[in-house]
C-alpha positions as CSV (number, residue, x, y, z in Angstrom):
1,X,7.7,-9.5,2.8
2,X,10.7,-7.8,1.5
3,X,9.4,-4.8,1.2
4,X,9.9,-1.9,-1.6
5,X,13.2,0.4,-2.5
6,X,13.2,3.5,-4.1
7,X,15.3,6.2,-5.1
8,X,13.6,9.5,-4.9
9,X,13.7,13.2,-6.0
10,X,11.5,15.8,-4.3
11,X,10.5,19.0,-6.2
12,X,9.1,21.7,-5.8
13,X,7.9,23.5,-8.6
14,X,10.7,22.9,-11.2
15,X,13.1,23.2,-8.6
16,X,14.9,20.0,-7.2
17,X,14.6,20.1,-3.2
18,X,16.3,16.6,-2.0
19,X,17.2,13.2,-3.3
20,X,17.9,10.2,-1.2
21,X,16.9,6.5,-1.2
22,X,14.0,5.1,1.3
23,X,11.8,2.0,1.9
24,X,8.5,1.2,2.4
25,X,6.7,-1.9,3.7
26,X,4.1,-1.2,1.3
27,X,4.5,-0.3,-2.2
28,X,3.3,3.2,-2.8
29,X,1.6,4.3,-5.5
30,X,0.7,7.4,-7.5
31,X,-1.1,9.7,-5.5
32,X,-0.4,8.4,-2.2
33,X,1.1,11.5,0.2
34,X,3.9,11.0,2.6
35,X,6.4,12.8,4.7
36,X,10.0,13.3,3.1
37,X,12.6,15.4,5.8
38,X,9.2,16.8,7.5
39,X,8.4,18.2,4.2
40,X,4.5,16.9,3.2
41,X,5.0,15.3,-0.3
42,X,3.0,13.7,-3.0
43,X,3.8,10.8,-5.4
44,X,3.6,12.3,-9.2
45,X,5.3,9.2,-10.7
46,X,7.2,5.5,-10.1
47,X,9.4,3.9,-12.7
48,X,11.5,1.7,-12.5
49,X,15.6,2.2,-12.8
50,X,17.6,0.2,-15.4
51,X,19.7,-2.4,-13.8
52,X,19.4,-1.4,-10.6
53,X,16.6,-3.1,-8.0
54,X,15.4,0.5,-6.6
55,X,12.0,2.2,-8.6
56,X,12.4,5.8,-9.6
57,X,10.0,7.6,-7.4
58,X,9.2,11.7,-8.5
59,X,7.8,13.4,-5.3
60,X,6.5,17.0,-5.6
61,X,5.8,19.1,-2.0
62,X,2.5,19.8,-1.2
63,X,2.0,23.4,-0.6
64,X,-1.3,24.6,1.8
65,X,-4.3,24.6,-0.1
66,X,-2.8,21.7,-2.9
């Protein structure tokens, strides 16, 4: 299995946090959580990215209590 590519943006709020690319085994989907930089994130949405072979994947942080 080739596994899954993403480019990703993590938010929090309306502000941008990081971007950066990753890969997973396993394709994620929305409302999966995962760790991005240490920072405890959730998936809000995947699209795919016009001529490129990455998805678009929108991450927001998850703050205590979320």
């Amino acid at each position: 299995m080739a596994g899954v590519d993403y480019h990703y943006e993590l938010r929090g709020g309306d502000e941008l946090v990081a971007t950066g690319h990753l890969s997973r085994e396993q394709p994620l989907e929305v409302g999966d959580r995962l760790e991005v930089g240490g920072q405890p994130a959730i998936v809000r949405t995947i699209e795919p990215l016009l001529g490129e072979p990455e998805l678009r994947l929108l991450l927001r942080l998850v703050w205590d209590g979320s």
